[in-house]
C-alpha positions in Angstrom: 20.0 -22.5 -42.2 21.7 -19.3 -40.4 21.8 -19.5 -36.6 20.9 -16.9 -34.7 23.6 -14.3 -33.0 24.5 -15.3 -29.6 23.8 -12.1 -28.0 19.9 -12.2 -29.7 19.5 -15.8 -28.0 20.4 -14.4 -24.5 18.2 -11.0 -25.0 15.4 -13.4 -26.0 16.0 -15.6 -23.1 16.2 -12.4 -20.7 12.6 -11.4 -22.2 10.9 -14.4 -22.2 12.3 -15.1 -18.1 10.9 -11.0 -18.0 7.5 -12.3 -19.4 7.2 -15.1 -17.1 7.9 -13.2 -14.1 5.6 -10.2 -14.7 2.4 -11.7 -13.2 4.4 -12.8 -9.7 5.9 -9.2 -9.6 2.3 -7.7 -9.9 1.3 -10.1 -7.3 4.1 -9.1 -4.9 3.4 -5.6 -5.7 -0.4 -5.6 -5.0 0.5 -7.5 -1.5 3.2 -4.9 -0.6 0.1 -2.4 -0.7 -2.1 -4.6 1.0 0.6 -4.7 3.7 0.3 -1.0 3.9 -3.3 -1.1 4.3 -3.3 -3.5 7.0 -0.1 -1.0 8.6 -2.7 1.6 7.8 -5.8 0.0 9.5 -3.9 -0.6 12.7 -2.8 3.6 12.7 -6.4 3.7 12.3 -7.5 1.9 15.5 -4.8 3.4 17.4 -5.7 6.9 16.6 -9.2 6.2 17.0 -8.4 4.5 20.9 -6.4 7.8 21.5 -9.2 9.9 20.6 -11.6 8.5 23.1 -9.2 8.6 25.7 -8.6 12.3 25.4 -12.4 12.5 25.6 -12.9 10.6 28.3 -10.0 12.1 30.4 -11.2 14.2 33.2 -9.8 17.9 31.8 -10.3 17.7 27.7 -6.8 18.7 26.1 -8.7 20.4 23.1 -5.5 20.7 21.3 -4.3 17.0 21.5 -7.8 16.1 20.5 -8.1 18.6 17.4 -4.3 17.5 16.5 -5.4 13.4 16.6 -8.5 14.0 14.5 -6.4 15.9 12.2 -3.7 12.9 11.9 -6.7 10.4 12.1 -8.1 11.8 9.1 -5.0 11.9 7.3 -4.0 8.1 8.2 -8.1 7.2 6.7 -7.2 9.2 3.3 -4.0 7.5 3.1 -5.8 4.4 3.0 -8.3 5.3 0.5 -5.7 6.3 -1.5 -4.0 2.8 -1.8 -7.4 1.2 -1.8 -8.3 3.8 -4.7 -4.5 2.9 -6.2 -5.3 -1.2 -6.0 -8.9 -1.3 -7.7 -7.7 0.8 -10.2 -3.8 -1.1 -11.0 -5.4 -4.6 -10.4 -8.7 -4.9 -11.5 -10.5 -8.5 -10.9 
């Protein structure tokens, strides 16, 4: 019986330790997104509480109000963006 090179044992070894920490690196990667999300849906609620108080101020600062909306709407696409990224790289 011929043994195996050295060198083939370690790159076997390095692939099967690869192999058996795929699934907890796709785990950490789906959290790190989920993280984001949740950084997301707090931009959300702030944006959102800034909007109504430029509303309910007693002189309307149109411009601060178009320029939240516009950076409200960009935080909510973000975050269908990751949600859209997620179902599609981790399907259940």
């Amino acid at each position: 019986m011929k043994l195996p090179a050295y060198k083939d044992i370690l790159k076997m070894a390095k692939e099967k330790i690869d192999d058996t920490l795929a699934p907890i690196r796709a785990i950490r990667a789906k959290k790190q997104a989920e993280l984001e999300m949740a950084k997301l849906d707090e931009e959300i609620a702030t944006q959102t509480a800034q909007i109504y108080e430029i509303c309910c101020a007693k002189e309307i600062r149109f411009a601060d109000l178009i320029e939240k909306q516009d950076q409200l709407a960009l935080v909510e696409r973000k975050r269908k963006q990751y949600q859209k990224i997620l179902d599609e790289m981790f399907p259940e």
